[in-house]
mmJSON file of the N, C-alpha and C atoms, coordinates in Angstrom:
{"data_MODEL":{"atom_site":{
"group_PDB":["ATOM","ATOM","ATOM","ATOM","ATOM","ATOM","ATOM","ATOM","ATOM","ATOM","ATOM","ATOM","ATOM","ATOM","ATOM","ATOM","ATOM","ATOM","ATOM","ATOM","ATOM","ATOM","ATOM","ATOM","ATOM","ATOM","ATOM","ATOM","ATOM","ATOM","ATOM","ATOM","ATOM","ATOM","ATOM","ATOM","ATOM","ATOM","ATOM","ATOM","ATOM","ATOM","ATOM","ATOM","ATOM","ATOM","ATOM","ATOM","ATOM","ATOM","ATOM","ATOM","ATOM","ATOM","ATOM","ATOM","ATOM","ATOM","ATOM","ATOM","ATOM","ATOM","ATOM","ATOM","ATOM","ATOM","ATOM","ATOM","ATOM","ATOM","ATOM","ATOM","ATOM","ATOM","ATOM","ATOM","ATOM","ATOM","ATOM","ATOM","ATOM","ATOM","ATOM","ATOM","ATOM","ATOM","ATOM","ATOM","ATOM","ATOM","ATOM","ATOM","ATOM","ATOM","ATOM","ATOM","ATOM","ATOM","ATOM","ATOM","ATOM","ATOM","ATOM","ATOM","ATOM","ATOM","ATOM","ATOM","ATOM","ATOM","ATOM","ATOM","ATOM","ATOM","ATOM","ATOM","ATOM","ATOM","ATOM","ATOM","ATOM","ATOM","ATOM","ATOM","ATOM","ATOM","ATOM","ATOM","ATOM"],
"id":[1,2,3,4,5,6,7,8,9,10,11,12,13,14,15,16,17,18,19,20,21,22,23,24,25,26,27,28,29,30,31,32,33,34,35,36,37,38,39,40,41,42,43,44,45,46,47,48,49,50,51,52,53,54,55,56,57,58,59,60,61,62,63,64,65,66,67,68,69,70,71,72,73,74,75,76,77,78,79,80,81,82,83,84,85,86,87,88,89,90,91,92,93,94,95,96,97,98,99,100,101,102,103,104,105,106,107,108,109,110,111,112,113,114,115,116,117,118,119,120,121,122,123,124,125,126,127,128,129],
"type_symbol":["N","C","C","N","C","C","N","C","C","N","C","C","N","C","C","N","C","C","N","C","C","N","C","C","N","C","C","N","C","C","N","C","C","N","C","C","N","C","C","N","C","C","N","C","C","N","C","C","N","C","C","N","C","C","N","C","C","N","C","C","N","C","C","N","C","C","N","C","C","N","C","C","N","C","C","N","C","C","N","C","C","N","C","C","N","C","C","N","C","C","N","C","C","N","C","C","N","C","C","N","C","C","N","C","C","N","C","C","N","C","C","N","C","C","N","C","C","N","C","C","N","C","C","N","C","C","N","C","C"],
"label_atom_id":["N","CA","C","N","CA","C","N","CA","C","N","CA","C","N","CA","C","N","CA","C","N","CA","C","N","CA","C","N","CA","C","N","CA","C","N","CA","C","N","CA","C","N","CA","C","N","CA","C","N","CA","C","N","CA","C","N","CA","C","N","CA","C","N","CA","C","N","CA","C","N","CA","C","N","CA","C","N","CA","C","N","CA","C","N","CA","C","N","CA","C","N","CA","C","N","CA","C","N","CA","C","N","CA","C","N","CA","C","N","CA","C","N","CA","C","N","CA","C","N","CA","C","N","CA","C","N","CA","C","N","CA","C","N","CA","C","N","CA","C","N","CA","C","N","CA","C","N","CA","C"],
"label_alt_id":[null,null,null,null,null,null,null,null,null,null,null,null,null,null,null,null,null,null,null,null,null,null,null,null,null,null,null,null,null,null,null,null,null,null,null,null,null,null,null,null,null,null,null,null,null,null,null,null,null,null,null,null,null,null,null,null,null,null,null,null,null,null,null,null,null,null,null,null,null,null,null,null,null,null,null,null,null,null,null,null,null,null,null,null,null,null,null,null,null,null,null,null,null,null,null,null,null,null,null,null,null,null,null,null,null,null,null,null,null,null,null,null,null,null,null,null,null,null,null,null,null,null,null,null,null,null,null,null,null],
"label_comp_id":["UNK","UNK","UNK","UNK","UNK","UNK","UNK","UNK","UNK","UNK","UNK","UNK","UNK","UNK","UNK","UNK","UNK","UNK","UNK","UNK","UNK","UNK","UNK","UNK","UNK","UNK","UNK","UNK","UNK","UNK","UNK","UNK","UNK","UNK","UNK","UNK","UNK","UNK","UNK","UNK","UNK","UNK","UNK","UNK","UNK","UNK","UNK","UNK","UNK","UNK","UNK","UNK","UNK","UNK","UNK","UNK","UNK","UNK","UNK","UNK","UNK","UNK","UNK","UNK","UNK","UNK","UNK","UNK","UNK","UNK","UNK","UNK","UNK","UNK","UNK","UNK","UNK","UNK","UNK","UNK","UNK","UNK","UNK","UNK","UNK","UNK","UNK","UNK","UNK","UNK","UNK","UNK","UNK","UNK","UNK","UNK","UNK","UNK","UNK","UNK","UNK","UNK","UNK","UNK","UNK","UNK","UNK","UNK","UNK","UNK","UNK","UNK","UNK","UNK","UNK","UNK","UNK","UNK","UNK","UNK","UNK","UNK","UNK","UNK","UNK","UNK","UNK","UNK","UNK"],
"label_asym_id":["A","A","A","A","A","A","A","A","A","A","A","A","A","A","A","A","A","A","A","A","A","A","A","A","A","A","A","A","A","A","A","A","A","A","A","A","A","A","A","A","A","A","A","A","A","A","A","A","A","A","A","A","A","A","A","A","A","A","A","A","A","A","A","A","A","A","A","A","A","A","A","A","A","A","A","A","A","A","A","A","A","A","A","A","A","A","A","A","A","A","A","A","A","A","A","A","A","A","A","A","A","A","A","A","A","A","A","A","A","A","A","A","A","A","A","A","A","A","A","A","A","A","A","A","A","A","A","A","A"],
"label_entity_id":["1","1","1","1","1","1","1","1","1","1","1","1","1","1","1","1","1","1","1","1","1","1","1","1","1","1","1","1","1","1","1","1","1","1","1","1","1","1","1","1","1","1","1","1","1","1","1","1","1","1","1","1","1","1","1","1","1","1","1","1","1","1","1","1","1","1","1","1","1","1","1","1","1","1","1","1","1","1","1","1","1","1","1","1","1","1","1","1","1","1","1","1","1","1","1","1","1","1","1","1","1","1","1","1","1","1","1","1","1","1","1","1","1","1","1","1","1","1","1","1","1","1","1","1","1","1","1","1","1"],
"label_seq_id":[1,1,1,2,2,2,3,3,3,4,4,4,5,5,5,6,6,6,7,7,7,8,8,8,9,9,9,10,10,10,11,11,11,12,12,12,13,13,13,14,14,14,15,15,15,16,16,16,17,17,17,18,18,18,19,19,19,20,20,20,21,21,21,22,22,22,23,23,23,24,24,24,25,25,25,26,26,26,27,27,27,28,28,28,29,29,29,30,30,30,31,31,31,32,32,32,33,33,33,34,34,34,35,35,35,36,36,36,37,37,37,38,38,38,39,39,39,40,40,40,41,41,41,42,42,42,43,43,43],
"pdbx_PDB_ins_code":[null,null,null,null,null,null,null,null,null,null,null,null,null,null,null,null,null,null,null,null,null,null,null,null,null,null,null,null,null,null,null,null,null,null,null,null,null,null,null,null,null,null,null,null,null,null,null,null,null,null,null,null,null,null,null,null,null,null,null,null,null,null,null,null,null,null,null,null,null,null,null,null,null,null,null,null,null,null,null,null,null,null,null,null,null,null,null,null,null,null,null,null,null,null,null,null,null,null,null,null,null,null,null,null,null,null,null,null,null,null,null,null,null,null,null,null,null,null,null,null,null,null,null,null,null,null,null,null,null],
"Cartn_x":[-11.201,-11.295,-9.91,-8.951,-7.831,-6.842,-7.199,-7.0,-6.995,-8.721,-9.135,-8.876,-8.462,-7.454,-6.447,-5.299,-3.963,-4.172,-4.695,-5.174,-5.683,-6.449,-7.016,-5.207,-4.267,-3.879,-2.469,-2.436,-1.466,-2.098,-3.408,-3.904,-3.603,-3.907,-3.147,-2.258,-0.92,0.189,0.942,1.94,2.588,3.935,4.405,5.444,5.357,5.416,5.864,6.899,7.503,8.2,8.313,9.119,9.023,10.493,10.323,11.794,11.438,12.724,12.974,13.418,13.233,14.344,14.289,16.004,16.234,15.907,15.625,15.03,13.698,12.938,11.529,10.194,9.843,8.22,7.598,6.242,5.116,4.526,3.503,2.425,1.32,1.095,-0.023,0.786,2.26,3.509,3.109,3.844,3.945,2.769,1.356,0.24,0.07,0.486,0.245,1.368,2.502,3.022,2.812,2.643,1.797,0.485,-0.214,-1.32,-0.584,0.276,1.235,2.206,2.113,2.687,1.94,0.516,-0.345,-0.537,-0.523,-1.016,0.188,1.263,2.164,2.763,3.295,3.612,4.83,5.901,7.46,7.533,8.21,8.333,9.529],
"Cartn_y":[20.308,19.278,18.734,19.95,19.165,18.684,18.555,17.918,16.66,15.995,14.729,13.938,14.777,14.359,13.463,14.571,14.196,13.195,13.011,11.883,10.564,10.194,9.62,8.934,10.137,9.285,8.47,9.576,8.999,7.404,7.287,6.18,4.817,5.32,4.461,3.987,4.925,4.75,3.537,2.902,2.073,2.822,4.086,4.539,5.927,7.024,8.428,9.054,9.859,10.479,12.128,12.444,13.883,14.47,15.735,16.445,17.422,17.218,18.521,19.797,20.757,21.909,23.013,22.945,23.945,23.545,22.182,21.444,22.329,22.737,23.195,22.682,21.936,21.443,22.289,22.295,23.535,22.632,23.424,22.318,21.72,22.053,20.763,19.886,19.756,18.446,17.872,18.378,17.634,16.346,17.638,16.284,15.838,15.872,14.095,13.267,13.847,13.186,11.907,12.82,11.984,11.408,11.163,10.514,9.21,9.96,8.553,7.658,7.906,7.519,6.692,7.154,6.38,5.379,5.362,4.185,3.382,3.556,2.697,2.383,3.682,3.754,4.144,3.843,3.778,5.426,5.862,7.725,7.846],
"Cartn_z":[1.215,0.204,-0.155,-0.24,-0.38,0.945,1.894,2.996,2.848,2.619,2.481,1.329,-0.035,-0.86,-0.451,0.173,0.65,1.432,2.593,3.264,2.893,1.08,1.118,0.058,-0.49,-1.286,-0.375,0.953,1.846,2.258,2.561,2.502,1.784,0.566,-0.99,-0.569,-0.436,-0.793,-0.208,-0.74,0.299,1.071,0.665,1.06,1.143,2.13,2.004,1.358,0.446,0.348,0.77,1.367,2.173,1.483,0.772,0.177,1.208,1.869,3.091,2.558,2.092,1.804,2.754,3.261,4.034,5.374,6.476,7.251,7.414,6.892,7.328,6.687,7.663,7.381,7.95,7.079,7.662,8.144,9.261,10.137,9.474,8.387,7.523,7.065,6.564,5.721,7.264,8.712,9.885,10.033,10.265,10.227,9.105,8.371,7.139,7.404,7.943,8.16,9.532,10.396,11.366,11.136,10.175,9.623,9.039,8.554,7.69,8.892,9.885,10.901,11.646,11.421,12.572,11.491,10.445,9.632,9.284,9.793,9.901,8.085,7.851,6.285,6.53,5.349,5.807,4.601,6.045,5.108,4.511],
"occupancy":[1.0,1.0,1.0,1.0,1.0,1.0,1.0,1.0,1.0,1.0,1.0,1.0,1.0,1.0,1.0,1.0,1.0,1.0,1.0,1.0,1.0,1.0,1.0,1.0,1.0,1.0,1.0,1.0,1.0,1.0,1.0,1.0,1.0,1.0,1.0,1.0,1.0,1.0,1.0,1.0,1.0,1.0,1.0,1.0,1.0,1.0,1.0,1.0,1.0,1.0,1.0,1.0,1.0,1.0,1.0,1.0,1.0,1.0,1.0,1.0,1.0,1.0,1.0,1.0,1.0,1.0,1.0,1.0,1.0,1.0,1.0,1.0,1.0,1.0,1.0,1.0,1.0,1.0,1.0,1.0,1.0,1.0,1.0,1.0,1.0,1.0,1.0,1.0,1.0,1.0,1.0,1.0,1.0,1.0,1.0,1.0,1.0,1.0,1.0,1.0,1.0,1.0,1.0,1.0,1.0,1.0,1.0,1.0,1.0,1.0,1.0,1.0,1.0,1.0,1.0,1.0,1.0,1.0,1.0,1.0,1.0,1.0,1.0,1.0,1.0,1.0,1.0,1.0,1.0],
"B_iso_or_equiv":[0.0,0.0,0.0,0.0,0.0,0.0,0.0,0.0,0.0,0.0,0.0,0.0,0.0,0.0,0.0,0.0,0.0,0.0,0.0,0.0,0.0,0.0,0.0,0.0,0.0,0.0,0.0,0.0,0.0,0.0,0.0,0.0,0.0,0.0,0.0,0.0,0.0,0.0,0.0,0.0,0.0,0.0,0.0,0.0,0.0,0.0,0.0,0.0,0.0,0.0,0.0,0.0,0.0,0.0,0.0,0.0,0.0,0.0,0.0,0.0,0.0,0.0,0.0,0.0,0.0,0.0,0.0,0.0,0.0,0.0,0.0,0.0,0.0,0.0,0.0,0.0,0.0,0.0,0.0,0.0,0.0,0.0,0.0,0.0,0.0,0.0,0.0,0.0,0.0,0.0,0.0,0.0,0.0,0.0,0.0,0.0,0.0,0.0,0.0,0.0,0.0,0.0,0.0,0.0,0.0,0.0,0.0,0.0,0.0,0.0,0.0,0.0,0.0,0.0,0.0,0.0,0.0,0.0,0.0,0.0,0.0,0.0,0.0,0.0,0.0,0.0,0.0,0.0,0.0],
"pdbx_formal_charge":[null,null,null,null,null,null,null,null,null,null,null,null,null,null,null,null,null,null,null,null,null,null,null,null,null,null,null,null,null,null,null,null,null,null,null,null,null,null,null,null,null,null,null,null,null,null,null,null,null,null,null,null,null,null,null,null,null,null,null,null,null,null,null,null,null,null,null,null,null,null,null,null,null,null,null,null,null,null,null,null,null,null,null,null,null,null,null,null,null,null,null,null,null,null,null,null,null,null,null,null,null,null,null,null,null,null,null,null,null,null,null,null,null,null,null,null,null,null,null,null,null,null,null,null,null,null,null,null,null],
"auth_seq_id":[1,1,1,2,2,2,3,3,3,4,4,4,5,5,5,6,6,6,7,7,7,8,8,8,9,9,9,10,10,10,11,11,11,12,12,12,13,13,13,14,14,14,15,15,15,16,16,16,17,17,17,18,18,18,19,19,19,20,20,20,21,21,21,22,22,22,23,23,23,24,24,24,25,25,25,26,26,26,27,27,27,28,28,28,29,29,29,30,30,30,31,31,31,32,32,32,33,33,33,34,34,34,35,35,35,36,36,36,37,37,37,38,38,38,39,39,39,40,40,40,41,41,41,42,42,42,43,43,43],
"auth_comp_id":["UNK","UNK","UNK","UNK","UNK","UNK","UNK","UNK","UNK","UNK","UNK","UNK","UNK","UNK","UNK","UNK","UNK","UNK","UNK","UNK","UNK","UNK","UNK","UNK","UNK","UNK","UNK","UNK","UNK","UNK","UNK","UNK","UNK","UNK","UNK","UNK","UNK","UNK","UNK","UNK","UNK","UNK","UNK","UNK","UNK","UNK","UNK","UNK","UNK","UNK","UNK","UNK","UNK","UNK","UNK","UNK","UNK","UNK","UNK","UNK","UNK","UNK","UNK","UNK","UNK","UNK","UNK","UNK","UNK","UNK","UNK","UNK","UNK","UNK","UNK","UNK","UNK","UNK","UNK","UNK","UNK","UNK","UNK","UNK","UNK","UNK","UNK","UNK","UNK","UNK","UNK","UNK","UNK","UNK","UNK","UNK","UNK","UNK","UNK","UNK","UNK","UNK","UNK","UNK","UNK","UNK","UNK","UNK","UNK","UNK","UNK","UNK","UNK","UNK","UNK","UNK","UNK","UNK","UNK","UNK","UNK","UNK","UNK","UNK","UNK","UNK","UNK","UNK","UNK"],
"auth_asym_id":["A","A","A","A","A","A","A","A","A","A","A","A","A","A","A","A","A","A","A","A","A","A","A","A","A","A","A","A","A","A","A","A","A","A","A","A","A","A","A","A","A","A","A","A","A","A","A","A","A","A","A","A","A","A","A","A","A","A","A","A","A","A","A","A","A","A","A","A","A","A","A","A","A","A","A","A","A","A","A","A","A","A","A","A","A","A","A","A","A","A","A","A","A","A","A","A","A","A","A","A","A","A","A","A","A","A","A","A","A","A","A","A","A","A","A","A","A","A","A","A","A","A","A","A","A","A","A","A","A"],
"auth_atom_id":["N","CA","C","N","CA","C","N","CA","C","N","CA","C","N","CA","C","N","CA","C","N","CA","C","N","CA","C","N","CA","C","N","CA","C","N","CA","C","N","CA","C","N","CA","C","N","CA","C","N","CA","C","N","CA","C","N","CA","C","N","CA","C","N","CA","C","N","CA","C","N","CA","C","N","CA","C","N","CA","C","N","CA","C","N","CA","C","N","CA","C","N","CA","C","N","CA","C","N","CA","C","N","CA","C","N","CA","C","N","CA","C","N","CA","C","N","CA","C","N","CA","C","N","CA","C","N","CA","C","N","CA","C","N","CA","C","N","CA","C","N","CA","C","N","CA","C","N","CA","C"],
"pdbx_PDB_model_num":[1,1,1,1,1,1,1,1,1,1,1,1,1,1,1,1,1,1,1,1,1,1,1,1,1,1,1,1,1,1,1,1,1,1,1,1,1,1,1,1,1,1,1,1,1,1,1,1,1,1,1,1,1,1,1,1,1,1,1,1,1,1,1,1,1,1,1,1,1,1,1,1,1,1,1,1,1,1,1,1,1,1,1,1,1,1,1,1,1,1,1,1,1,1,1,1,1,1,1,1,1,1,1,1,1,1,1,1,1,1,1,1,1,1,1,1,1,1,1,1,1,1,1,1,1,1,1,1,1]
}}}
């Protein structure tokens, strides 16, 4: 449920913001991030 959350508000959004700490994204930040990628949203 909170998957399709995140997805629906990455949807919304007009812009990503991503705070890196320490350079490590976990593999669920990665794919939203690439969700936010395919929808052509500036991260």
């Amino acid at each position: 449920m909170l998957d399709a959350m995140h997805r629906q508000r990455i949807y919304l959004s007009d812009e990503v913001f991503i705070i890196n700490v320490d350079n490590y994204i976990e593999k669920k930040k990665k794919k939203e991030i690439e969700y936010a990628q395919s929808l052509g949203k500036i991260i």
